[in-house]
FILUM-997703 format. One record per residue (C-alpha): residue number from 1; residue in three letters; x, y, z negated. Coordinates in nm, 3 decimals. Example, Ala and Ser with C-alpha at 12.3 -4.5 7.8 and 13.67 -1.06 7.14 Angstrom:
BEGIN
<1, "ALA", <1.230, -0.450, -0.780>>,
<2, "SER", <1.367, -0.106, -0.714>>,
END
This chain:
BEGIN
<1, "UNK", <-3.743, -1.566, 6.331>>,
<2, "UNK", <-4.001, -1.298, 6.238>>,
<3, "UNK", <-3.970, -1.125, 5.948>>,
<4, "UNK", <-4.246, -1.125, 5.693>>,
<5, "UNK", <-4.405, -0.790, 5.585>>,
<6, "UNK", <-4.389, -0.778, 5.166>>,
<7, "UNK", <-4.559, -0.495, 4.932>>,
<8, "UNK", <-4.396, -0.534, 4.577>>,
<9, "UNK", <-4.613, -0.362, 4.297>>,
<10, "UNK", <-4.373, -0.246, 4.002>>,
<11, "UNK", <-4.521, -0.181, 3.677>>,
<12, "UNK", <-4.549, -0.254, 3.301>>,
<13, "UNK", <-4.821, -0.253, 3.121>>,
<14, "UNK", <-4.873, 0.108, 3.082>>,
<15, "UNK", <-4.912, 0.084, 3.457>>,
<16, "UNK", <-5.193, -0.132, 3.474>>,
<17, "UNK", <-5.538, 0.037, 3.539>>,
<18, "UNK", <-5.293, 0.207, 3.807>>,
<19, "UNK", <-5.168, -0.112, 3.966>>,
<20, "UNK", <-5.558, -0.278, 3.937>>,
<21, "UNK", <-5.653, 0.099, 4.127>>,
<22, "UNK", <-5.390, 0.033, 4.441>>,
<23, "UNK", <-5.418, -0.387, 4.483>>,
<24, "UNK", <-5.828, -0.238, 4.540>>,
<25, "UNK", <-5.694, -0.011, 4.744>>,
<26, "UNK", <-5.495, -0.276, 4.951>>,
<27, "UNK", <-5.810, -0.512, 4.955>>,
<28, "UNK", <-6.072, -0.285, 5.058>>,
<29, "UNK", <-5.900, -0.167, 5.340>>,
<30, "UNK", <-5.795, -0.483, 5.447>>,
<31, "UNK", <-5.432, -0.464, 5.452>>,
<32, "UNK", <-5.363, -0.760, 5.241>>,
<33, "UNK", <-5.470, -0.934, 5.530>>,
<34, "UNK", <-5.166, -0.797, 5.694>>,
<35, "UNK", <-4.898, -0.818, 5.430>>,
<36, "UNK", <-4.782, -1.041, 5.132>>,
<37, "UNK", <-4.805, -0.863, 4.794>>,
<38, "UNK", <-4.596, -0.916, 4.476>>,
<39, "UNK", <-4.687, -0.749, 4.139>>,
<40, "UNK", <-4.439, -0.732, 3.917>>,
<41, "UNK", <-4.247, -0.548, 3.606>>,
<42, "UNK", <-3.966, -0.322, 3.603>>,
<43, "UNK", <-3.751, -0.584, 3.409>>,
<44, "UNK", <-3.820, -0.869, 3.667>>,
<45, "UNK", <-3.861, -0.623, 4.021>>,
<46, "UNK", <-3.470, -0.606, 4.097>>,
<47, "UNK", <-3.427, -0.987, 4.072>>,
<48, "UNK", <-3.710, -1.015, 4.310>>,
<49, "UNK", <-3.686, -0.812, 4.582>>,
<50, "UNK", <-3.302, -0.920, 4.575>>,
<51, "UNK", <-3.466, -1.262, 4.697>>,
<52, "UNK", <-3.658, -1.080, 4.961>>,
<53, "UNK", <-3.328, -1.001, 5.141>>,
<54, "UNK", <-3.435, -1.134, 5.493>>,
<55, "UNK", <-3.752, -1.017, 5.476>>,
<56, "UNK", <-3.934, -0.681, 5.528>>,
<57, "UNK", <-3.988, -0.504, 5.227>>,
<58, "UNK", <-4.213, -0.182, 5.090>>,
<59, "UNK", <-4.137, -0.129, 4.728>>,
<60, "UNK", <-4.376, 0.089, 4.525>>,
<61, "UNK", <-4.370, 0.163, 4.143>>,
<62, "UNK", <-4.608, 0.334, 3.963>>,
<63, "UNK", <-4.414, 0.544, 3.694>>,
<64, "UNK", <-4.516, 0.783, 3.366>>,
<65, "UNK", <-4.253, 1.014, 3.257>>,
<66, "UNK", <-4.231, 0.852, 2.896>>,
<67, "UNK", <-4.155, 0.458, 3.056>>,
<68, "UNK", <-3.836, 0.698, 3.221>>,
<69, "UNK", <-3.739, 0.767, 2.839>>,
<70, "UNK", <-3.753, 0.385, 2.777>>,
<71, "UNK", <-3.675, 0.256, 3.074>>,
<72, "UNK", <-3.441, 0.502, 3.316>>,
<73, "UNK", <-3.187, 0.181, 3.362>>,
<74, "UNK", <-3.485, -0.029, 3.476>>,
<75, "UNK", <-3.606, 0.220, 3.699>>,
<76, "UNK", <-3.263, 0.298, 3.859>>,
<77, "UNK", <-3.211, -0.117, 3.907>>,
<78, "UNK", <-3.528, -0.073, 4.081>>,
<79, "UNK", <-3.368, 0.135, 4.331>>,
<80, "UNK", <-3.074, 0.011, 4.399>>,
<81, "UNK", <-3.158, -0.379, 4.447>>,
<82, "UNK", <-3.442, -0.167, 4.679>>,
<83, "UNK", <-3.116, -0.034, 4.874>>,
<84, "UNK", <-2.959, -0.341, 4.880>>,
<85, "UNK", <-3.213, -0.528, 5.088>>,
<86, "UNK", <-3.285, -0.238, 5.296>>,
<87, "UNK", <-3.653, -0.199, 5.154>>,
<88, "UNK", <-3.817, 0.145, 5.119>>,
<89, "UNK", <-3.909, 0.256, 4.793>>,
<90, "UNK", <-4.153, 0.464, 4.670>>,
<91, "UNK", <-4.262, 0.600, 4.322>>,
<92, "UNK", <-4.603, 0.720, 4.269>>,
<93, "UNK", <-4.791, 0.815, 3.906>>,
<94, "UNK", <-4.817, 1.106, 3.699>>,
<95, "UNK", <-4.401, 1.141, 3.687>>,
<96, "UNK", <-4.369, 1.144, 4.069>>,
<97, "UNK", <-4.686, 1.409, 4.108>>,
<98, "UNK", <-4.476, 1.618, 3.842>>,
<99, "UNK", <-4.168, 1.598, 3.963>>,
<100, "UNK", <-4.104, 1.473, 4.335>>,
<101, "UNK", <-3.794, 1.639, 4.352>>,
<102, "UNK", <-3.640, 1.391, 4.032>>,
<103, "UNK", <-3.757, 1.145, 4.181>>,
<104, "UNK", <-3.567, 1.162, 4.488>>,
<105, "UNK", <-3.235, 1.349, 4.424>>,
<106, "UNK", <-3.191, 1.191, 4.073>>,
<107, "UNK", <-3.343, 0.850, 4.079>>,
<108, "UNK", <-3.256, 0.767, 4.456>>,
<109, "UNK", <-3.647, 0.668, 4.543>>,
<110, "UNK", <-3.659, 0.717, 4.929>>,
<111, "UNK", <-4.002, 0.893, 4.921>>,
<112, "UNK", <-4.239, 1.031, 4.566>>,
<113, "UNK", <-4.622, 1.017, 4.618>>,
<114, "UNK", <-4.796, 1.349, 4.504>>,
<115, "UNK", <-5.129, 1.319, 4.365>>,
<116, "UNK", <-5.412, 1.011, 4.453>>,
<117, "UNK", <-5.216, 0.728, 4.568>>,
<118, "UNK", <-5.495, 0.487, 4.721>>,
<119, "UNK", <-5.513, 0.631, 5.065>>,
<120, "UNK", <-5.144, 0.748, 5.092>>,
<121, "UNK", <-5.020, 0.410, 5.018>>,
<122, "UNK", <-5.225, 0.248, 5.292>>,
<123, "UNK", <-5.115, 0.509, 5.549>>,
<124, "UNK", <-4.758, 0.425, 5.388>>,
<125, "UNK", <-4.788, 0.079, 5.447>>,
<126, "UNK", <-4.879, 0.151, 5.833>>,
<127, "UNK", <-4.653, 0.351, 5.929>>,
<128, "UNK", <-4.366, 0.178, 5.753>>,
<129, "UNK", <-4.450, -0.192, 5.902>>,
<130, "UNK", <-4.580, -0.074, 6.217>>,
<131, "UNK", <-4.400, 0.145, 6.333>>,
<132, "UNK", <-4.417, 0.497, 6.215>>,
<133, "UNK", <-4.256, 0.770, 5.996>>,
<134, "UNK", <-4.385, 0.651, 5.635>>,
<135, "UNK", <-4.256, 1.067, 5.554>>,
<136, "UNK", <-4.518, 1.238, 5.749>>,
<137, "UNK", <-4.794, 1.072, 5.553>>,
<138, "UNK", <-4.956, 1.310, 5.368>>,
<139, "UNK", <-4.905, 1.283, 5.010>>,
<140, "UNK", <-4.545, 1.211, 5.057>>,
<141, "UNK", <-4.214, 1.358, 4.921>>,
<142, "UNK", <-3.908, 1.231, 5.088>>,
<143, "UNK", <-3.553, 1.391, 5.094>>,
<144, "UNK", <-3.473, 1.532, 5.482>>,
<145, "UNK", <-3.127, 1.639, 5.556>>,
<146, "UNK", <-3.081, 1.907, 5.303>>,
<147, "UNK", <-3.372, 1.939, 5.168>>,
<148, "UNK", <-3.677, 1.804, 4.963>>,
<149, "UNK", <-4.003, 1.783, 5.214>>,
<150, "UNK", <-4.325, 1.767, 5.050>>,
<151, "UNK", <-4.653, 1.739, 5.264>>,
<152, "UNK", <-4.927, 1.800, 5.091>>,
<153, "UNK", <-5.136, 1.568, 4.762>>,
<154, "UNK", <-5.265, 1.275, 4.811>>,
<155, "UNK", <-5.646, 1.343, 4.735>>,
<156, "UNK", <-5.934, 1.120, 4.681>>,
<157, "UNK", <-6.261, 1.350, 4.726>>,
<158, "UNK", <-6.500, 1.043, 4.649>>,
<159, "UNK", <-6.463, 0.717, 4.400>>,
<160, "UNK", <-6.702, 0.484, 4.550>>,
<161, "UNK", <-6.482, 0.415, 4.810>>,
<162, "UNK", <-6.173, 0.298, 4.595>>,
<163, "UNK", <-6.252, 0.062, 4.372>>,
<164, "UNK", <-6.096, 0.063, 4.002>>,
<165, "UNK", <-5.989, -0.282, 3.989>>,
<166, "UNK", <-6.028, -0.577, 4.318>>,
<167, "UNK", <-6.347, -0.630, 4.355>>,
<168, "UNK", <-6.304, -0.956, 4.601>>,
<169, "UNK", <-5.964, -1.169, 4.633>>,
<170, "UNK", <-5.738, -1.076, 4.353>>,
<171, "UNK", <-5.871, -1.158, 3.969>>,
<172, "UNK", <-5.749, -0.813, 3.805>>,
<173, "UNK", <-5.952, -0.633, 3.531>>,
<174, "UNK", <-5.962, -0.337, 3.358>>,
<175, "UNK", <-6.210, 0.003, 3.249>>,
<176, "UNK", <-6.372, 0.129, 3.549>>,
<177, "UNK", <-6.297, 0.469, 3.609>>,
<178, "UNK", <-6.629, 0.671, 3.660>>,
<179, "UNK", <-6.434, 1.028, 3.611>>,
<180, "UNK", <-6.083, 1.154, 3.761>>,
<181, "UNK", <-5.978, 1.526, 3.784>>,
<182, "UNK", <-6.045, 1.824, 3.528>>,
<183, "UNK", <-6.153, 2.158, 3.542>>,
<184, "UNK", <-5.972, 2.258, 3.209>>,
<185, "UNK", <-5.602, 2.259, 3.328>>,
<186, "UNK", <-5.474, 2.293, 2.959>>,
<187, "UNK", <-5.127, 2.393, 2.913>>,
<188, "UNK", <-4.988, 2.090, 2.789>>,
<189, "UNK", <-5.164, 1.814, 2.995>>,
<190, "UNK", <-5.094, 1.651, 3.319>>,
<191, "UNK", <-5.429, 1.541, 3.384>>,
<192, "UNK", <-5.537, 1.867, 3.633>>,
<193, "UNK", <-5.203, 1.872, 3.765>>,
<194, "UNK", <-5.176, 1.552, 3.887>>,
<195, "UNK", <-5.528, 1.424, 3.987>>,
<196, "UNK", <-5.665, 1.783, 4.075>>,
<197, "UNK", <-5.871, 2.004, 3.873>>,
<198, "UNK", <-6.179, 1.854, 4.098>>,
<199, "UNK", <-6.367, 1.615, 3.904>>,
<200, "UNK", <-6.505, 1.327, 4.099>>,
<201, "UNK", <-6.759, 1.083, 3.949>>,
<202, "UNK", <-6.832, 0.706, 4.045>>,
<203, "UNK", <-7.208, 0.649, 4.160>>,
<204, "UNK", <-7.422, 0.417, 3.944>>,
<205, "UNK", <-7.445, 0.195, 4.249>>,
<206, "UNK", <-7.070, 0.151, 4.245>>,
<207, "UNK", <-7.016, 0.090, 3.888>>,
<208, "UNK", <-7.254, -0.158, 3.925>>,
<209, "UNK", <-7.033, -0.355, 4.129>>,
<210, "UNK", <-6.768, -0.376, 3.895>>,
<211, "UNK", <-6.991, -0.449, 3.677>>,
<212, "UNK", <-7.135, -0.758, 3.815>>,
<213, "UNK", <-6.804, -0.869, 3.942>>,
<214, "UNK", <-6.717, -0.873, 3.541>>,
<215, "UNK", <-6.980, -1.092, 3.438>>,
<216, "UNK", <-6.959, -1.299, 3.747>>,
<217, "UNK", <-6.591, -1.367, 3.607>>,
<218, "UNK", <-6.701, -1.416, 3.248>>,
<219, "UNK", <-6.621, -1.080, 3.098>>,
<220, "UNK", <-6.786, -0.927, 2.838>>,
<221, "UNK", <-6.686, -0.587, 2.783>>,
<222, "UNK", <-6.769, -0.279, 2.993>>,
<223, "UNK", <-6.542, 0.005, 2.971>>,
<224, "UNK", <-6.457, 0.373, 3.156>>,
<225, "UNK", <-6.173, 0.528, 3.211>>,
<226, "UNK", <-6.271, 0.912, 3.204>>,
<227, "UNK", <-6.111, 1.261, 3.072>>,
<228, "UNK", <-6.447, 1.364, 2.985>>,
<229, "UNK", <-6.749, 1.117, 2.912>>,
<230, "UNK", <-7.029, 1.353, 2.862>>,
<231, "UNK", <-6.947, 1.556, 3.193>>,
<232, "UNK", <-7.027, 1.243, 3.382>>,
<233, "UNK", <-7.235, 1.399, 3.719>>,
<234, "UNK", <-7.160, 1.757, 3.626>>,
<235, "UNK", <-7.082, 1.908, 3.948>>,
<236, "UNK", <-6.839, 2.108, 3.796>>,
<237, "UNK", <-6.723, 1.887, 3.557>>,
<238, "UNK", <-6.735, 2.110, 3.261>>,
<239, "UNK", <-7.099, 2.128, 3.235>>,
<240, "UNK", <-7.216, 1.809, 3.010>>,
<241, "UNK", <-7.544, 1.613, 3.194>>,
<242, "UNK", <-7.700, 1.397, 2.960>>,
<243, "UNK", <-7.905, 1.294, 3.273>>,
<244, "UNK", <-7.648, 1.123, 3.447>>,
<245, "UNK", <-7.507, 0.972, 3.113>>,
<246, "UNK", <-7.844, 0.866, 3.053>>,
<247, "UNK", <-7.925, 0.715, 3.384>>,
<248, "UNK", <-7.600, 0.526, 3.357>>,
<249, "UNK", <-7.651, 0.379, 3.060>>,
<250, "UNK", <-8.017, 0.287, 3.124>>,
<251, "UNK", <-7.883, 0.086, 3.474>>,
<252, "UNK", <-7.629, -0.121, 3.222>>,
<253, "UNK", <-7.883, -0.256, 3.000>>,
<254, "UNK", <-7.990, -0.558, 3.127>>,
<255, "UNK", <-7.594, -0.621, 3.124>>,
<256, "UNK", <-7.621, -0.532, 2.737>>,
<257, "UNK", <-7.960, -0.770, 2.748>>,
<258, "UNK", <-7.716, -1.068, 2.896>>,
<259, "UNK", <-7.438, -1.024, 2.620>>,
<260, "UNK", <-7.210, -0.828, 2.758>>,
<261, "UNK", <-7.111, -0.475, 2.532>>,
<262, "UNK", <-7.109, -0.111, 2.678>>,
<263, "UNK", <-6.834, 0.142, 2.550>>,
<264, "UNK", <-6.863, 0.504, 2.670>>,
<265, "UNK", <-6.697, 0.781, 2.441>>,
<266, "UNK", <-6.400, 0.587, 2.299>>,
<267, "UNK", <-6.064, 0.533, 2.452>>,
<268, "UNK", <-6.014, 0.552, 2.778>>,
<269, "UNK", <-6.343, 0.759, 2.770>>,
<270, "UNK", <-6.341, 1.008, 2.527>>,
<271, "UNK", <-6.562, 1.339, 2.480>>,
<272, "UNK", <-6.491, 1.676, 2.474>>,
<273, "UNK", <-6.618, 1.845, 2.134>>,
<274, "UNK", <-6.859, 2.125, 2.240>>,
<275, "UNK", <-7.095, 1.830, 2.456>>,
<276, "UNK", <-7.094, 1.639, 2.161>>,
<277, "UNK", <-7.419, 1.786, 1.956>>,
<278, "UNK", <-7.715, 1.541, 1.765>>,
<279, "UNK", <-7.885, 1.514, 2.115>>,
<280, "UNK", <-7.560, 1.311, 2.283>>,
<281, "UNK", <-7.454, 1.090, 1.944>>,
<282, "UNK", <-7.809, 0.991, 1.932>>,
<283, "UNK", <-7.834, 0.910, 2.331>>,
<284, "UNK", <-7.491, 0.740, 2.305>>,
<285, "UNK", <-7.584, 0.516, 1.982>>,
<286, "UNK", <-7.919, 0.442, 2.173>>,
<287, "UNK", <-7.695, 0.260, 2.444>>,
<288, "UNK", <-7.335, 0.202, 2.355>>,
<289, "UNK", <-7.151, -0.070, 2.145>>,
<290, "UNK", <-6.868, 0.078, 2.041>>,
<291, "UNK", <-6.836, 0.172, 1.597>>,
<292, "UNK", <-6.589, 0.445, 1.723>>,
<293, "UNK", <-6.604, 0.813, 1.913>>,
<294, "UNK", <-6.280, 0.977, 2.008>>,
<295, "UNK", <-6.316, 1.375, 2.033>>,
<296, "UNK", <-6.009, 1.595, 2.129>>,
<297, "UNK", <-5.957, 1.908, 1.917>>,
<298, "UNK", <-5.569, 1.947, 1.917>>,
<299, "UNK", <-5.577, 2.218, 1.666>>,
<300, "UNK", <-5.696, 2.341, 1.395>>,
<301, "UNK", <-5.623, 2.751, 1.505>>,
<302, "UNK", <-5.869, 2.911, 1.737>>,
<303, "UNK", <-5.611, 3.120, 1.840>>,
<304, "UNK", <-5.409, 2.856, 1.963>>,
<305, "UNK", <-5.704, 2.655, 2.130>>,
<306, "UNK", <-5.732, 2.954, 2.345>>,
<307, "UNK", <-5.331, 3.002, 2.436>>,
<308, "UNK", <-5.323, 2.613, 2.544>>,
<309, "UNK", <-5.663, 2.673, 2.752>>,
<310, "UNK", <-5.847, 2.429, 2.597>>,
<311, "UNK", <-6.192, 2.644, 2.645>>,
<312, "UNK", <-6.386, 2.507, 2.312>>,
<313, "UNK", <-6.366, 2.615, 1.917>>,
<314, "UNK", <-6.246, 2.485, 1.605>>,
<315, "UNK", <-6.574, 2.482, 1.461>>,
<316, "UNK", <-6.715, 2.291, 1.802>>,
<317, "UNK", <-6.494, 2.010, 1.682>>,
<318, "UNK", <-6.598, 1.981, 1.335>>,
<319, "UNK", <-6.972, 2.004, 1.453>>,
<320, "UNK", <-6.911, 1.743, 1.699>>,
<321, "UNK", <-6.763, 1.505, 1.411>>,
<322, "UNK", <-7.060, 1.603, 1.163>>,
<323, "UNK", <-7.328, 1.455, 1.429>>,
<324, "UNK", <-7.110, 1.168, 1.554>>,
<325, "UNK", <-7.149, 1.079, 1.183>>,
<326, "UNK", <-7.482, 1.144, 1.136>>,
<327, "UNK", <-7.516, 0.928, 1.419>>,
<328, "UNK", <-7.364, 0.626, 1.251>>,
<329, "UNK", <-7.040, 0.679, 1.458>>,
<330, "UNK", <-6.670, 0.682, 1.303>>,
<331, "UNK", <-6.486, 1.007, 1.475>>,
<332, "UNK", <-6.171, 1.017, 1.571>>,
<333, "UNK", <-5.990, 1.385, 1.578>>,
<334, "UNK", <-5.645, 1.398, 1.852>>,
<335, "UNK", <-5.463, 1.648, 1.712>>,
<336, "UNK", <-5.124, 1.726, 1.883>>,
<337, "UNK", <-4.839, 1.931, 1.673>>,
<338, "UNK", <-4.550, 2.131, 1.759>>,
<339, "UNK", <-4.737, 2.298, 2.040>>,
<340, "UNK", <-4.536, 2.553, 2.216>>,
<341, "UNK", <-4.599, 2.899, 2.073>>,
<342, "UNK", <-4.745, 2.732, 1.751>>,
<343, "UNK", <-4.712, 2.986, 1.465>>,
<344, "UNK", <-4.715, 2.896, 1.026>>,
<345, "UNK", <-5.084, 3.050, 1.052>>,
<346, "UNK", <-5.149, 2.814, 1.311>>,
<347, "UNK", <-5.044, 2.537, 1.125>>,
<348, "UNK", <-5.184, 2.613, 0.800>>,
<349, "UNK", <-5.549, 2.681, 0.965>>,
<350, "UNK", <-5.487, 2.320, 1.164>>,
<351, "UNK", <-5.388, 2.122, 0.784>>,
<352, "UNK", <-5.749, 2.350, 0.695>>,
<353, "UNK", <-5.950, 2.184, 0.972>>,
<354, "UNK", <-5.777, 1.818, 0.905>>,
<355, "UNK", <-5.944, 1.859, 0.583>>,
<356, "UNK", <-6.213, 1.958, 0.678>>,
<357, "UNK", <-6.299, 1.668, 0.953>>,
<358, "UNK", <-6.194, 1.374, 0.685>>,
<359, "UNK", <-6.444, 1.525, 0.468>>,
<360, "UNK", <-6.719, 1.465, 0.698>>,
<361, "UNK", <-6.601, 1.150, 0.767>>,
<362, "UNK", <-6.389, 1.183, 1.011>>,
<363, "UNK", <-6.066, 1.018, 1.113>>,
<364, "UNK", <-5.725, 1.238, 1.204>>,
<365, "UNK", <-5.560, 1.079, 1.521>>,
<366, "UNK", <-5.182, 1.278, 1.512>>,
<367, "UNK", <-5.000, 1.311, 1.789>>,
<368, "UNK", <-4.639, 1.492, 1.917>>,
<369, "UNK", <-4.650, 1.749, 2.182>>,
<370, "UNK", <-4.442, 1.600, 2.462>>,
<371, "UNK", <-4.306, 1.885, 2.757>>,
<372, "UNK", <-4.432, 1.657, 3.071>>,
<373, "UNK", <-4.288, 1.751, 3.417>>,
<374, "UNK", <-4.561, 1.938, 3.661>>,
<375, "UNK", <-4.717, 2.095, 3.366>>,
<376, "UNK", <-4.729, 2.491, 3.226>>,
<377, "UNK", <-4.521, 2.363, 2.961>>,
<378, "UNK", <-4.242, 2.152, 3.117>>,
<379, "UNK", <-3.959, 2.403, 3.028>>,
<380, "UNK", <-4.109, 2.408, 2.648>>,
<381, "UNK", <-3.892, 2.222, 2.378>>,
<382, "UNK", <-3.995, 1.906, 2.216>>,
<383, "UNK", <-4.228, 1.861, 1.978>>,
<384, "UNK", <-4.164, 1.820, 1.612>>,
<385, "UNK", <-4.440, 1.803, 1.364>>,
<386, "UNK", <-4.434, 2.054, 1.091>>,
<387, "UNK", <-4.293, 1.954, 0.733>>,
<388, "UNK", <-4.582, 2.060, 0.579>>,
<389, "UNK", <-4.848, 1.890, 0.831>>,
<390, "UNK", <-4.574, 1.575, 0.787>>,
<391, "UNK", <-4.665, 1.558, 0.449>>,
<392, "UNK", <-5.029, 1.574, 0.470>>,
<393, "UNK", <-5.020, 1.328, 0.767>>,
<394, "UNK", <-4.830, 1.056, 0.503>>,
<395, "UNK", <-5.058, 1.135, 0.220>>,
<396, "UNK", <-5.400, 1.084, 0.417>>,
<397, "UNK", <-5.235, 0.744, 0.606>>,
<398, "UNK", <-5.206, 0.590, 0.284>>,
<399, "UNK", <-5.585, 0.678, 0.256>>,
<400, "UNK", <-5.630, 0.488, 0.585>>,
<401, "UNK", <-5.742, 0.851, 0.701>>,
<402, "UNK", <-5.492, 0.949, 0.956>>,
<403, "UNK", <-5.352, 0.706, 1.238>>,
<404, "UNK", <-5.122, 0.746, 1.563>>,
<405, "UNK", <-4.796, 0.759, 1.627>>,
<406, "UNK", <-4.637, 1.118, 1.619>>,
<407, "UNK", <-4.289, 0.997, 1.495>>,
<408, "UNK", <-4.256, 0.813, 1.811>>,
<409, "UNK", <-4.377, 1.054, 2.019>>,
<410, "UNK", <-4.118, 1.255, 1.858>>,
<411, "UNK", <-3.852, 1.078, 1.997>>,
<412, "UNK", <-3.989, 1.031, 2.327>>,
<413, "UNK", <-4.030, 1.446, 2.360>>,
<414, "UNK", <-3.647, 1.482, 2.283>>,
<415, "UNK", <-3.581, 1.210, 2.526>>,
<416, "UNK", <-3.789, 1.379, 2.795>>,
<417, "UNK", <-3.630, 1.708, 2.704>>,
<418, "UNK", <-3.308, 1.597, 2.718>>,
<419, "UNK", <-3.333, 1.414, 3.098>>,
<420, "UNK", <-3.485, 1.773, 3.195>>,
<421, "UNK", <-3.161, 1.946, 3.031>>,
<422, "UNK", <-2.925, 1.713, 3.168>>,
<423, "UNK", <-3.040, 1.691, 3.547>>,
<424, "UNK", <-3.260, 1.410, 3.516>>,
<425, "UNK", <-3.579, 1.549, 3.546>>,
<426, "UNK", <-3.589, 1.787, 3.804>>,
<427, "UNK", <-3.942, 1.969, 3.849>>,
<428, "UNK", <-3.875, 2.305, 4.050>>,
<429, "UNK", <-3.740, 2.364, 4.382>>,
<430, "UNK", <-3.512, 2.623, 4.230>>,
<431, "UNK", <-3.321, 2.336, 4.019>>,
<432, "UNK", <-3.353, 2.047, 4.327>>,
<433, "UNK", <-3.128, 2.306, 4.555>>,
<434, "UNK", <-2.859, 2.346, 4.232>>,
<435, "UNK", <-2.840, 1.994, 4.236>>,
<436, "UNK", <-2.849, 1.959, 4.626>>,
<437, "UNK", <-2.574, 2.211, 4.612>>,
<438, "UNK", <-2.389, 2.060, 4.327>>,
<439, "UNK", <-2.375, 1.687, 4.510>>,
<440, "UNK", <-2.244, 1.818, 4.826>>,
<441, "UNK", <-1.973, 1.985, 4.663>>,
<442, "UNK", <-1.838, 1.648, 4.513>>,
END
């Protein structure tokens, strides 16, 4: 009796534009004409593909480095029911592009996709069924011998070819990503280092598509997934081009015209402070639906804006709040706190600029600096937010003037930096040969 060939999706729902992004991949190139797929959650995958024994299985989990905090247990059941029915798995996502070598050694995943996963998982999928060596795909980390092998990035040098979400067969839904990549590589942020500094963009034509596949399904809100909204068609991605956003727009009224609602500039689409000037707010509040725009300043120090790279100025951020205001807009400020390197002046000026942005209007958006594998900063400690930027961050909640959740984020940066310490996390070749070393001589 043949076997039949099964793809098992793992992932929660922090996974999910992710998961939409590879079931696309899977349809458009056909191969789910080929195999059977399952999508599924790390607390019900193990029970699963434990009744896939007789079959022939390809697990693949999609994985961020704060669901390992939460969830290493989950993850490692993953694995071994994986083992146990002789499947292959595979662990793709910003934690596997960060740290391959983890993934491998210390949770037991038989191979770690680097980078874009929507090609490499197709060329996975035929060599594993079909008869090839699913570790000489590029994009693929496996452990050989002695040793950790990594060939290459997965890399994805157009859009319009992968959809964001299924487009035909399968009814999943999500934003449609019109941006991946950054240019700005900032020292904290995984974005650059795991999708490329390249910045790709989705054509019109494309995002069309998903479009009308929404409404043709009843939906009725349009939203983007993008690091930076107002650098949509910017060759470079760090020029803004008001063009492209404008042309984009323009093709989704008649969508706006049919009841549907437009959201560009809020999460998962935010802007970056120096595009934002009276000339965008007013072209976004011409064509968008959403109340809110979410800028990213991250601090209040100049000084420290340039030592995490971020390539903008405080005062670009409180200008950018002043004419998302003025624009009838309510702007949200990400600030992030216990920044590696971040000095009492740096704090003080940062509690200065808080001030200043909830007196325009504004909204503060707090957040924890977290040390996430593949970054400049993986080696830094946890954050902790300051006493002193504590207390402001209490006072100004009560005044409904300050959101997020930076105590959380708190614990999650000790629990990152704590796998790191302990072995868990992984990251360099340096530390995947002590541990090579250290499990042969057991």
């Amino acid at each position: 009796m043949s076997r039949e060939r099964y793809v098992v999706l793992v992932g929660d729902r922090e996974n999910r534009y992710s998961i939409n992004a590879l079931v696309a991949a899977l349809e458009v190139t056909g191969a789910l004409e080929h195999v059977r797929l399952a999508v599924t959650t790390y607390a019900k995958a193990p029970e699963l593909i434990r009744s896939l024994m007789n079959e022939r299985v390809l697990v693949a989990a999609s994985l961020l480095t704060t669901q390992l905090v939460r969830k290493l247990r989950l993850v490692r059941e993953v694995v071994r029911a994986s083992k146990e029915v002789g499947a292959l798995s595979m662990v793709g996502g910003p934690h596997a592009s960060g740290d391959p070598y983890g993934s491998l050694l210390s949770l037991g995943f038989d191979a770690a996709v680097i980078g874009d996963g929507e090609a490499v998982i197709n060329d996975v999928i035929e060599a594993y069924f079909w008869g090839g060596d699913p570790c000489s795909v590029n994009g693929v980390a496996c452990l050989e011998g002695d040793r950790v092998r990594l060939r290459g990035r997965g890399f994805v040098p157009e859009l319009d070819p992968w959809p964001s979400f299924p487009l035909r067969l399968v009814r999943k839904f999500g934003p449609i990503e019109v941006g991946r990549g950054c240019p700005y590589a900032c020292r904290y942020c995984a974005v650059s280092f795991t999708f490329s500094a390249r910045m790709r963009h989705r054509g019109v034509e494309s995002i069309i598509e998903h479009v009308e596949r929404m409404r043709s399904s009843g939906l009725r809100d349009i939203r983007f997934i993008t690091p930076n909204a107002l650098a949509y068609g910017s060759p470079d991605g760090r020029a803004r081009n008001l063009d492209a956003v404008q042309s984009l727009l323009e093709a989704l009224q008649p969508y706006r015209a049919g009841g549907m609602r437009v959201f560009l500039g809020s999460f998962p689409s935010e802007v970056r402070p120096e595009h934002l000037d009276e000339e965008a707010a007013t072209l976004l509040r011409t064509y968008v639906d959403n109340k809110r725009i979410i800028i990213g300043a991250q601090t209040g120090s100049d000084e420290l804006l340039k030592r995490i790279g971020r390539g903008h100025t405080a005062e670009d951020a409180l200008a950018a709040v002043e004419a998302a205001v003025a624009a009838g807009f309510r702007a949200e400020v990400d600030y992030i706190f216990g920044l590696p390197g971040e000095t009492e002046e740096d704090v003080d000026a940062t509690i200065e600029h808080m001030r200043e942005v909830i007196d325009l209007g504004g909204r503060v958006h707090a957040h924890a600096f977290m040390p996430l594998p593949g970054t400049p900063y993986s080696f830094a400690p946890p954050g902790k937010v300051p006493e002193k930027v504590r207390r402001f961050l209490i006072k100004y909640a009560g005044r409904g003037a300050v959101y997020g959740q930076w105590e959380e984020q708190e614990r999650l940066a000790e629990g990152i930096a704590r796998l790191r310490d302990e072995g868990t996390i992984i990251i360099t070749p340096w530390r995947a040969r002590q541990a090579l070393e250290t499990a042969r001589s057991m």
